[in-house]
LUMVO-393720 format. One record per residue (C-alpha): residue number from 1; y, x, z. Coordinates in nm, 4 decimals. Layout:
N
{i: NUM&yy: Y&xx: X&zz: Z};
...
***
This chain:
107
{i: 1&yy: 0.6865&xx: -2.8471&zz: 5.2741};
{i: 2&yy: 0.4878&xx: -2.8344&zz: 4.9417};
{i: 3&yy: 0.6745&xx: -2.8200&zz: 4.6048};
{i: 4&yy: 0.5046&xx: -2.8965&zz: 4.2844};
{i: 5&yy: 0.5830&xx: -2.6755&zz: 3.9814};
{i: 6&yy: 0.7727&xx: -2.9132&zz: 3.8026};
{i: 7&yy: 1.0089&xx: -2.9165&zz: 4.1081};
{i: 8&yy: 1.1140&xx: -2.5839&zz: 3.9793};
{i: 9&yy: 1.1246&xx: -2.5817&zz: 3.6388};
{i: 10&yy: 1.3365&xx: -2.2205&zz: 3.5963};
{i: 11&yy: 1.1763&xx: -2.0559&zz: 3.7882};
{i: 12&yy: 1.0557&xx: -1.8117&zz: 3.4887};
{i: 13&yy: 1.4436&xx: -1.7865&zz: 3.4703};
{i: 14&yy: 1.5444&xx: -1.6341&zz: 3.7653};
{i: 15&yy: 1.2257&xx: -1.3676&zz: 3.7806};
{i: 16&yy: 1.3632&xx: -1.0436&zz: 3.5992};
{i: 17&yy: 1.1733&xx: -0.9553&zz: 3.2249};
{i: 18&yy: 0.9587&xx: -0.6876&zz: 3.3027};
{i: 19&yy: 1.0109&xx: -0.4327&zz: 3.0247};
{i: 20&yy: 0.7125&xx: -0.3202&zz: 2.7888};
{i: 21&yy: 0.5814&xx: 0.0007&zz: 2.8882};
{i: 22&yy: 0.3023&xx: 0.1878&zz: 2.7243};
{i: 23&yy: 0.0401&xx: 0.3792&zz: 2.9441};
{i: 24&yy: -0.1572&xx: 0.7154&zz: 2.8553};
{i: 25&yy: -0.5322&xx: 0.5872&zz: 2.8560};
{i: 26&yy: -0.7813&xx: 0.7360&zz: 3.0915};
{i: 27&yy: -1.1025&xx: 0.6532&zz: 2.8748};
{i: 28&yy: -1.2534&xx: 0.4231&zz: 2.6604};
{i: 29&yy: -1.5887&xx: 0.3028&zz: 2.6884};
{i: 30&yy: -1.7637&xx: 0.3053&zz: 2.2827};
{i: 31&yy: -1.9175&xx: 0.0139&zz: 2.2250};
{i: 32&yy: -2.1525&xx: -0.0994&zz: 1.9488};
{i: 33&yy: -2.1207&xx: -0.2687&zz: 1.5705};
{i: 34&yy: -2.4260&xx: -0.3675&zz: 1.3451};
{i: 35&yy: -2.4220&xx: -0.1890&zz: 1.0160};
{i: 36&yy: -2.7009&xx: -0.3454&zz: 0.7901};
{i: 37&yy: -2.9697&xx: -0.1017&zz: 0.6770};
{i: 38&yy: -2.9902&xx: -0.0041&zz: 0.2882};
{i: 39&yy: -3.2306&xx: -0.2480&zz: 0.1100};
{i: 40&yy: -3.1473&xx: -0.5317&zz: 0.3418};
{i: 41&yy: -3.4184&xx: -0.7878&zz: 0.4246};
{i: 42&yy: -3.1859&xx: -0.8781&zz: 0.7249};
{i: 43&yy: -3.2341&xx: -0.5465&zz: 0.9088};
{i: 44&yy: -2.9356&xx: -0.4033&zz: 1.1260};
{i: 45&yy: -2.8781&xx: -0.0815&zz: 1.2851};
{i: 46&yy: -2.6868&xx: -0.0924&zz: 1.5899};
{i: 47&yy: -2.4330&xx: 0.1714&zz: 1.5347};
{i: 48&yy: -2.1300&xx: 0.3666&zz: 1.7782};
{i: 49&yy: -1.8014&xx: 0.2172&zz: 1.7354};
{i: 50&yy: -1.4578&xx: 0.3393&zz: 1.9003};
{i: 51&yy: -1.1392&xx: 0.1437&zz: 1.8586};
{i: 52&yy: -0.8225&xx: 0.2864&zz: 1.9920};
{i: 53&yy: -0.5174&xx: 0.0312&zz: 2.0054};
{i: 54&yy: -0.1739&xx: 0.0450&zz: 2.2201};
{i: 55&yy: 0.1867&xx: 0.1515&zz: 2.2343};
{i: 56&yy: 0.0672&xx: 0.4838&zz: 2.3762};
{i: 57&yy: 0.0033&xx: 0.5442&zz: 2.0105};
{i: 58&yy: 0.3283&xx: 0.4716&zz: 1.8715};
{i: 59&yy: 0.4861&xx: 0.6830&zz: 2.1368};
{i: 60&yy: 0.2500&xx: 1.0061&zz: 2.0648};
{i: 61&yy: 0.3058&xx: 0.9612&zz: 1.6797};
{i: 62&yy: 0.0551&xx: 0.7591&zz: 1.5338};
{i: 63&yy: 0.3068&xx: 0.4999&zz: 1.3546};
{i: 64&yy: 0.1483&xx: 0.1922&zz: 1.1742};
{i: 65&yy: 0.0372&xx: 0.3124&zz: 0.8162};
{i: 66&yy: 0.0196&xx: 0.6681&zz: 0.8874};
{i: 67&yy: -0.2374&xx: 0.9133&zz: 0.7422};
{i: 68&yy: -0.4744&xx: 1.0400&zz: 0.9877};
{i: 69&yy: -0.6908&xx: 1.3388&zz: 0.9667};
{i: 70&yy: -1.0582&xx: 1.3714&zz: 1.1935};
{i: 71&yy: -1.2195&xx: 1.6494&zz: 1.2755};
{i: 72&yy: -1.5483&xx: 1.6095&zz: 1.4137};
{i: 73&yy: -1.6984&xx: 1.8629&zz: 1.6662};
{i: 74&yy: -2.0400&xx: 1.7999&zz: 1.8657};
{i: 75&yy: -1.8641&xx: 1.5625&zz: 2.1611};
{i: 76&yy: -1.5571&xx: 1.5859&zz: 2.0375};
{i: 77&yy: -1.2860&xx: 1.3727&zz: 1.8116};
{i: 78&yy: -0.9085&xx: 1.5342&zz: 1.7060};
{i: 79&yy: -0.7248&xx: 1.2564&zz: 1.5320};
{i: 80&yy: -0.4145&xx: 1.4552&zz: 1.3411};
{i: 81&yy: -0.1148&xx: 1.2616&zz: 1.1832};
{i: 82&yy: -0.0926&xx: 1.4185&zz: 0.8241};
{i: 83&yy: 0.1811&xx: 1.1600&zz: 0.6429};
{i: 84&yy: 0.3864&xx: 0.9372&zz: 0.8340};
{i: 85&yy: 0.4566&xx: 0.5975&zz: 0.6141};
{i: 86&yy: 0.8489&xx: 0.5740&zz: 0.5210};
{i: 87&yy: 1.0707&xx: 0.3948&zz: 0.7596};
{i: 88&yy: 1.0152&xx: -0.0463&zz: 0.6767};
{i: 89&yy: 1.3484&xx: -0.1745&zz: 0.7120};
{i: 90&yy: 1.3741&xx: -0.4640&zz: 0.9717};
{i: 91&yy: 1.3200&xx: -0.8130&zz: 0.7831};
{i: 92&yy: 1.6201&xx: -1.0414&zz: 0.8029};
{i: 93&yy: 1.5059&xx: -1.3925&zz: 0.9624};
{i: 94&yy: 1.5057&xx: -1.6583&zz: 0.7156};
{i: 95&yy: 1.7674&xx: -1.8730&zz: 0.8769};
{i: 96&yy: 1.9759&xx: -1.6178&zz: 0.8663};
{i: 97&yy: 1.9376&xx: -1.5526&zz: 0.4747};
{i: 98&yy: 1.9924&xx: -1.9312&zz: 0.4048};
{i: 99&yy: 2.2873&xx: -1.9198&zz: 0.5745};
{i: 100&yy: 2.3940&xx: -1.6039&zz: 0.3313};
{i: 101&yy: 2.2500&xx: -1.7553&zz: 0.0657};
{i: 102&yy: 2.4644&xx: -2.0857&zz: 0.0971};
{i: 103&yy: 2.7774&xx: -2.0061&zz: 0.2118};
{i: 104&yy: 2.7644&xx: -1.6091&zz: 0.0996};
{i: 105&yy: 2.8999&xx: -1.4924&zz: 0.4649};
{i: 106&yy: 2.7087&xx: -1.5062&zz: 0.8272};
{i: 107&yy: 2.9133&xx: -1.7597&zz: 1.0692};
***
């Protein structure tokens, strides 16, 4: 017999979390971004554009605010982490500094 979906509304319960994973990339296709020419006059120039995003990142090194050194070669890009940014201490949720803030102790 047919149940609806509200029939069964925890289902998204029961199913496990599936755990964030980060995966090497194969290849990126470059795609395009319009630079405008010198002079203007509304003429663009249609111009190679590469943008790399993922956890993959984090996990080889390349932490958010990092320094980054590229070194060009004919068909070829090396990205190179020269500074990594100083640790950011994790932000305290407001609730939770209200609370402090109030009463001076967490409950």
């Amino acid at each position: 017999m047919f149940r609806s979906r509200a029939a069964t509304p925890y289902e998204d319960e029961l199913r496990p979390k599936r755990k964030a994973f980060s995966r090497l990339p194969n290849a990126y296709r470059m795609c395009g971004h319009w630079y405008e020419l010198p002079g203007g006059m509304g003429r663009y120039e249609r111009v190679p554009c590469l943008k790399l995003t993922g956890r993959w990142l984090r996990d080889v090194g390349f932490e958010i605010g990092a320094r980054v050194a590229v070194e060009v070669k004919e068909g070829s890009i090396t990205l190179t982490v020269i500074e990594t940014p100083p640790p950011v201490a994790p932000k305290v949720p407001r609730q939770v500094q209200r609370e402090l803030a109030h009463t001076g102790r967490l409950s």
